[in-house]
C-alpha positions as CSV (number, residue, x, y, z in Angstrom):
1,X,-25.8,16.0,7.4
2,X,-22.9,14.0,6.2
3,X,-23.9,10.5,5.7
4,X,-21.8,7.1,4.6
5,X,-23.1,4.0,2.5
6,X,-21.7,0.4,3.7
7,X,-22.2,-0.8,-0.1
8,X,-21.2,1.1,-1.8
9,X,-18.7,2.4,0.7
10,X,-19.0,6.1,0.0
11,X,-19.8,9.4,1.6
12,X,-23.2,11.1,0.7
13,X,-24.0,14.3,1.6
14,X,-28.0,14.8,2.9
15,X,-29.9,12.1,2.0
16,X,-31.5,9.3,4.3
17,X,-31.0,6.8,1.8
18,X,-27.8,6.2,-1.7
19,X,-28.8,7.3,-4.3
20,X,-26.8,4.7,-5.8
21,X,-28.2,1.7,-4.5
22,X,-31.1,2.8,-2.1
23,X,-29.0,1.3,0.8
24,X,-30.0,3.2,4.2
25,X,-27.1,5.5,5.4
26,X,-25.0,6.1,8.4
27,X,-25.1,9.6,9.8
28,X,-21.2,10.4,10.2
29,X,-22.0,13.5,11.8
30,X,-20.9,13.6,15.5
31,X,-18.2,10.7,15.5
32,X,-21.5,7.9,15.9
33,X,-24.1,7.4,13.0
34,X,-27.5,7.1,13.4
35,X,-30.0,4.6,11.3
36,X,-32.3,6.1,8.3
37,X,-35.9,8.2,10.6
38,X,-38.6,5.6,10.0
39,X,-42.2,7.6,9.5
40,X,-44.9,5.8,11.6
41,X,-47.6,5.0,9.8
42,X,-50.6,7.5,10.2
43,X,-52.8,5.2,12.3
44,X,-50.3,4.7,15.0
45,X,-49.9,7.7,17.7
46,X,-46.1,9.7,17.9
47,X,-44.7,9.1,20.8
48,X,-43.7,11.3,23.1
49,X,-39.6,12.4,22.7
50,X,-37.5,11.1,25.3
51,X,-34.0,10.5,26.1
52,X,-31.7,10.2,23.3
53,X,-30.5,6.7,22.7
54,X,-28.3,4.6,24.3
55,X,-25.2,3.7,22.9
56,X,-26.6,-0.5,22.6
57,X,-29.7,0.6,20.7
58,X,-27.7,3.2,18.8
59,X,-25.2,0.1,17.9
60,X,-28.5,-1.8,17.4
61,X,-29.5,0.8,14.6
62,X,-25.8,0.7,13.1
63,X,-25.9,-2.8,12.6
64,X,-28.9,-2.1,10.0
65,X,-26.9,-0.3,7.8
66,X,-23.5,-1.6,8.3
67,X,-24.5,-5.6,8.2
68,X,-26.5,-4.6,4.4
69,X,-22.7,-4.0,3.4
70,X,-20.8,-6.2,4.4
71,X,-21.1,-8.9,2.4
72,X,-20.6,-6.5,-0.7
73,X,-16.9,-4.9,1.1
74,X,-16.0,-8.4,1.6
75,X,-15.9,-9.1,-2.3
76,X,-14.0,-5.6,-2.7
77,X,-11.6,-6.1,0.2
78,X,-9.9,-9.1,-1.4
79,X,-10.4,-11.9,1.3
80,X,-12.0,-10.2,4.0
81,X,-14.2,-12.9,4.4
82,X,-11.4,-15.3,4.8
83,X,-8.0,-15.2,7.1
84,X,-5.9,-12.8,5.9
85,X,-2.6,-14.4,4.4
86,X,-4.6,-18.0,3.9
87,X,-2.7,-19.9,0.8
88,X,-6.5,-20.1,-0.6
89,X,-7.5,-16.5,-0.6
90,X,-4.5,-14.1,0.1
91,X,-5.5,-10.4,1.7
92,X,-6.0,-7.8,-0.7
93,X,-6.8,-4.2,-0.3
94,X,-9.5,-1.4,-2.2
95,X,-6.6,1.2,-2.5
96,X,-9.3,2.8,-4.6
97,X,-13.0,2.9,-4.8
98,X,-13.7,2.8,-8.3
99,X,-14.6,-1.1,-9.3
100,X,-12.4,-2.6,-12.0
101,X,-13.8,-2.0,-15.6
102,X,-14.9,-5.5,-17.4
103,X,-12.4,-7.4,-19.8
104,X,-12.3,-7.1,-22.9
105,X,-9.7,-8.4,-24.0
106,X,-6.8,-11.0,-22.1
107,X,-3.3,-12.6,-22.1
108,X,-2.8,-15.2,-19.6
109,X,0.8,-15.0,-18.2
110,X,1.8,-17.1,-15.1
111,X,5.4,-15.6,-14.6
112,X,6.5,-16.2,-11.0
113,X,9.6,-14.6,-8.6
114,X,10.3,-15.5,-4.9
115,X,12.3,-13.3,-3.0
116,X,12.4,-14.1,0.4
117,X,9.2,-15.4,2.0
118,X,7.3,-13.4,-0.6
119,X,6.4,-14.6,-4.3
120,X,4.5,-12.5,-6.9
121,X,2.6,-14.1,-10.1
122,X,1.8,-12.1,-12.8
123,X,-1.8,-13.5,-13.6
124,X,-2.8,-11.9,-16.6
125,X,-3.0,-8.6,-18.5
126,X,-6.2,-7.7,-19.8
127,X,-7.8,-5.1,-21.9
128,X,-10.2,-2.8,-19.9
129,X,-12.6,-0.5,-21.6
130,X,-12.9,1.2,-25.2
131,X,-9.6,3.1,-25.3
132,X,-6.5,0.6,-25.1
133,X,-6.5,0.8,-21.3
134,X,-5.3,-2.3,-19.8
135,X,-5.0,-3.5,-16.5
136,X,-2.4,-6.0,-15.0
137,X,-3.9,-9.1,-12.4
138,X,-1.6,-10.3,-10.0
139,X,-1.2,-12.4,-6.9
140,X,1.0,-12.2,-3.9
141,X,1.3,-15.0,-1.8
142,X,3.4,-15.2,1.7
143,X,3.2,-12.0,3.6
144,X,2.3,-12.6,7.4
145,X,-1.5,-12.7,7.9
146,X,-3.2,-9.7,8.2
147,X,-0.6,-8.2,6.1
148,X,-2.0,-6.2,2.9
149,X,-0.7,-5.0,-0.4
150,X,-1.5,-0.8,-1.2
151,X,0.8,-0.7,-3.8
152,X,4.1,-1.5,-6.0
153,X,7.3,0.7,-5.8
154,X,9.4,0.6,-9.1
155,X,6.8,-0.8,-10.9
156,X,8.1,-1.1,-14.8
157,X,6.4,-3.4,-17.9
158,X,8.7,-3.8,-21.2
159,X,8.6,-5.1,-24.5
160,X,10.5,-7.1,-26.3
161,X,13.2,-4.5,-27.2
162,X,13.5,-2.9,-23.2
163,X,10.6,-0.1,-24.0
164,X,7.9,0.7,-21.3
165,X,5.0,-1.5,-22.3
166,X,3.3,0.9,-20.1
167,X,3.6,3.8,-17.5
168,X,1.1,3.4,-14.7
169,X,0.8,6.5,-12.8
170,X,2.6,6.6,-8.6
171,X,0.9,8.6,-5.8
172,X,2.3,9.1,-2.1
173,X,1.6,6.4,0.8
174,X,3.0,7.8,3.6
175,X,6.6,8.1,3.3
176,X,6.9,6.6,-0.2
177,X,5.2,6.6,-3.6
178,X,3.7,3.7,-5.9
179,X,1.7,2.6,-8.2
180,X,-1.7,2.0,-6.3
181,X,-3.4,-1.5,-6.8
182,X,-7.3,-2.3,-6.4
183,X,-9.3,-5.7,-5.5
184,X,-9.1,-8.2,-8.2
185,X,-11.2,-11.6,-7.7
186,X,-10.2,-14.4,-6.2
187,X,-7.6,-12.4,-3.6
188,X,-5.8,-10.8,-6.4
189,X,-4.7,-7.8,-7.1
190,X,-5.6,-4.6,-10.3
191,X,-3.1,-2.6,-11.4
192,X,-4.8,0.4,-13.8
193,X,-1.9,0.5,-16.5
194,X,-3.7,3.0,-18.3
195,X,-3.2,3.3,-22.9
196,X,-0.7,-0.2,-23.9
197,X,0.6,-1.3,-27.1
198,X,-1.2,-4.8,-28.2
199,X,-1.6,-7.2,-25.2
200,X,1.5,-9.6,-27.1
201,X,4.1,-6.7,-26.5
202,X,4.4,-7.7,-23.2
203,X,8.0,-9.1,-21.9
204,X,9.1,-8.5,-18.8
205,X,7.7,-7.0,-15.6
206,X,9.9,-5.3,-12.7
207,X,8.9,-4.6,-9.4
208,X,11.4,-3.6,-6.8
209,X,9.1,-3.6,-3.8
210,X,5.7,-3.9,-2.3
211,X,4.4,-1.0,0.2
212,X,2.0,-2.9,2.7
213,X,0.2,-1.7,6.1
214,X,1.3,-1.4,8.9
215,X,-0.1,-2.0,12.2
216,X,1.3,-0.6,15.9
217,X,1.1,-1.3,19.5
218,X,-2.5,0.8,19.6
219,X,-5.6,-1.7,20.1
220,X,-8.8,-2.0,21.7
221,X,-10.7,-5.0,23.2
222,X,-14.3,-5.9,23.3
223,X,-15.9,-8.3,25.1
224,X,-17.3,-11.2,23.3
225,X,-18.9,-14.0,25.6
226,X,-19.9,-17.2,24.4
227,X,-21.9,-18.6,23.3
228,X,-22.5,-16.8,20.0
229,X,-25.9,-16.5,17.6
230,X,-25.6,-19.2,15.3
231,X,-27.2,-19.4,11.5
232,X,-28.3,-15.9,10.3
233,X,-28.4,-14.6,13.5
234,X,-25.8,-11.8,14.5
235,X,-25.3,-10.5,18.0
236,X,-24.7,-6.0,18.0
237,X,-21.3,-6.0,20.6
238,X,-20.8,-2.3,21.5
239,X,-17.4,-1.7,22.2
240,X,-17.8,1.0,25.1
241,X,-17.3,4.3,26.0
242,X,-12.8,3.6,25.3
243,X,-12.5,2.1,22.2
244,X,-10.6,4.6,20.6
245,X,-7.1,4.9,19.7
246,X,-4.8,7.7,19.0
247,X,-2.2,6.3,15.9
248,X,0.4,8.5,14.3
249,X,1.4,8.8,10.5
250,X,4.5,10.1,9.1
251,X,3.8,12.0,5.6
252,X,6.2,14.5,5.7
253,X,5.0,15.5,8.6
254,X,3.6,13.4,11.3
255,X,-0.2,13.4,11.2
256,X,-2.4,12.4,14.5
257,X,-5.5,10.0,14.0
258,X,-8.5,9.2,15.9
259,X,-9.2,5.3,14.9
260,X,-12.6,4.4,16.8
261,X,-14.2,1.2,17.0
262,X,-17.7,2.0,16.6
263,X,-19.6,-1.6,16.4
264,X,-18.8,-5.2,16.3
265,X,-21.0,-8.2,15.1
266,X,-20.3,-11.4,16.2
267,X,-22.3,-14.6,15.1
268,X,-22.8,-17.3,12.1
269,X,-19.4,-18.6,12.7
270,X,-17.7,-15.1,11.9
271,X,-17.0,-11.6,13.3
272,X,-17.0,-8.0,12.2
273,X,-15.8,-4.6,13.1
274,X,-16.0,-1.1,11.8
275,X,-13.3,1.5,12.4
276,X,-14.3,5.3,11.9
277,X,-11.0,7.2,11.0
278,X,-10.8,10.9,11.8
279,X,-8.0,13.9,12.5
280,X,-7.0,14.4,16.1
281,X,-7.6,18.0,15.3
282,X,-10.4,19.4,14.3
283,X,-8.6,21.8,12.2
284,X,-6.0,18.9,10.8
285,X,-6.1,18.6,6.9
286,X,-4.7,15.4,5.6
287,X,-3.1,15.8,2.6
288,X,-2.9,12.9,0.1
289,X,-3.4,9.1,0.8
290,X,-2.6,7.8,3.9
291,X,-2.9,4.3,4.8
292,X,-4.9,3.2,7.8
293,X,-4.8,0.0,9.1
294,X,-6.7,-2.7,11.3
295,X,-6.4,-6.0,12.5
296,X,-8.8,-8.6,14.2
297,X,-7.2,-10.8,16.9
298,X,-7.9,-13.5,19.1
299,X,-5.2,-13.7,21.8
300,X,-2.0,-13.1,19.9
301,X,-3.6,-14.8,16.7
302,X,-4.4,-12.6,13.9
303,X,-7.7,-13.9,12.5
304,X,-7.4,-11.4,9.2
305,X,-7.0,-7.6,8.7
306,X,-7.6,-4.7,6.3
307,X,-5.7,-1.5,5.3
308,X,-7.4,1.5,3.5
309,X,-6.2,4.7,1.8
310,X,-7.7,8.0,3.9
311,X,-7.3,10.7,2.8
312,X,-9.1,14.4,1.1
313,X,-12.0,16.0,2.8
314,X,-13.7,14.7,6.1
315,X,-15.7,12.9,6.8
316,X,-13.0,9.6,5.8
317,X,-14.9,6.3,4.8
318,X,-15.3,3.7,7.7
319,X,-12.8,1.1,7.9
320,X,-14.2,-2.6,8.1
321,X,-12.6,-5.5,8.7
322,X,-14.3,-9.6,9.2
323,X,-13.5,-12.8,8.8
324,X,-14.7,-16.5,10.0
325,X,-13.5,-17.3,13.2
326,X,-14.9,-19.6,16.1
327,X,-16.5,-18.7,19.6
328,X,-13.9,-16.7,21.7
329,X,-14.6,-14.4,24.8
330,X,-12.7,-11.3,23.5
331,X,-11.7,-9.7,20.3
332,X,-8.6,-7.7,19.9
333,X,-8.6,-4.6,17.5
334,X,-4.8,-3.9,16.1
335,X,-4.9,-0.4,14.7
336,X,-1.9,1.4,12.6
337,X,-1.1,4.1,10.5
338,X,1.4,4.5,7.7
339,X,2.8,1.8,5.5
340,X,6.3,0.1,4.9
341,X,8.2,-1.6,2.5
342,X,9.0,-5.1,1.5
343,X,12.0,-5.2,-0.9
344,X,11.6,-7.2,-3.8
345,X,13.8,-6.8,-6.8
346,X,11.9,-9.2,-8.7
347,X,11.8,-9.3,-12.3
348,X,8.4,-11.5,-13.8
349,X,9.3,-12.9,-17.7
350,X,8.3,-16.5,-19.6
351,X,10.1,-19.0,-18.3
352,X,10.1,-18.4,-14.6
């Protein structure tokens, strides 16, 4: 059995429970997941077996596991819990799923370029572990909502006399190759910069282009009357027996996806779905990264989306995206495959 964690958002392979954080899992096996057995205590009778579950009660049972993480992929998505694109907490994106090592060291830079509707702040460069790694915080603000960063194309940091200050390492998204970036707090982004000189050689930063998500005509709708649970309380929505969509990414050579909508949570003044990402083919291997995206609309309004790097050996990591949004009577699921480019050609200095 082949099982997934919400929290710590992870594939474990035959256990009921994480051995990480003891967080029930989600049989992948199957294309649905099933909740963690519960032993009856010895007093109480077994009942008989009957029918296997329905697919409301075996949403019921997902909503165990997934709604324990969600909260916690909130914080690593980068603004899932708010609109994606808001000017107070910008969309980011777990290109990877190892969490950012703690500071140890910092340079505060605030340099700034706008090009176009886009404009990128280099936050701050900070020393990560024991080894001279650093790592590189920065926020982009102005992208359409919904739309993600997965990584920076020509990507360079110099010193003072035009050396590489560092030489993060590029892997292939799709059609094009970049430095990936992580989930940094407050909607920013990591960049992994890997051994650097002293914080202080730092001069200049280049970065001729961001590669983002993409999302394309594929969706699925659930019905979500009013009125919804309010508080705590969250109401299980299956999406029915056609909530899956068949998306198309070009690495290469065009790879076929299967992007399922397996549950949706409505309720509390928010909403939630998760997206279970597999080949078309049984027999299809994915080779390197490829991103996946989603989107969560209500009419032709995009309340916030998320994009995720699948890729390696099946079963692929569930794809969740939420936000806040008020009461509406149907939910739109934007799915997409692949990523594209936003030129840049920005170079980040003092003084601007």
């Amino acid at each position: 059995m082949t099982s997934w964690c919400p929290r710590c958002d992870a594939v474990r392979d035959g256990r009921e429970t994480c051995p990480s954080c003891g967080t029930p899992l989600a049989d992948l096996s199957g294309g649905r997941r099933r909740p963690a057995e519960v032993v009856a205590p010895p007093a109480e009778p077994v009942p008989p077996a009957g029918p296997g579950p329905s697919r409301a009660r075996a949403a019921l049972a997902l909503a165990v596991v997934v709604l324990a993480g969600l909260a916690f992929l909130a914080g690593r998505a980068g603004g899932l819990d708010q609109p994606a694109g808001s000017s107070d907490n910008p969309a980011g994106v777990t290109a990877s799923s190892t969490p950012a090592k703690a500071a140890v060291g910092r340079r505060d830079l605030g340099w700034s370029a706008r090009r176009g509707g886009a404009t990128v702040t280099a936050v701050a460069v900070e020393r990560v572990g024991d080894e001279d790694a650093s790592q590189l915080d920065l926020r982009v603000d102005g992208l359409p909502r919904g739309q993600e960063v997965l990584g920076l194309g020509g990507l360079a940091l110099r010193d003072a006399q035009g050396g590489l200050f560092a030489s993060p390492d590029e892997i292939r998204m799709g059609l094009v190759s970049a430095v990936p970036v992580g989930a940094g707090p407050d909607g920013t982004y990591l960049v992994a910069l890997g051994p650097t000189p002293e914080l202080d050689a730092l001069r200049r930063i280049d970065v001729a282009e961001l590669v983002v998500g993409k999302t394309s005509g594929a969706s699925v709708t659930i019905d979500t009357p009013r009125p919804w649970p309010s508080g705590a309380k969250r109401r299980v929505i299956d999406p029915g027996p056609r909530a899956t969509a068949r998306v198309t990414v070009r690495n290469g050579i065009p790879v076929r996806l299967d992007l399922e909508v397996t549950a949706a949570f409505v309720g509390g003044g928010r909403a939630d779905v998760v997206v279970l990402v597999k080949p078309a083919s049984p027999d299809q291997d994915l080779r390197g990264p490829l991103p996946v995206s989603a989107q969560l609309r209500a009419g032709g309004r995009v309340l916030c989306g998320r994009t995720k790097l699948i890729g390696g050996v099946a079963p692929f990591p569930a794809l969740a995206v939420g936000c806040a949004t008020g009461q509406v009577d149907k939910l739109t699921v934007t799915l997409g495959g692949g990523g594209s480019t936003v030129e840049l050609g920005a170079k980040l200095e003092a003084g601007n």
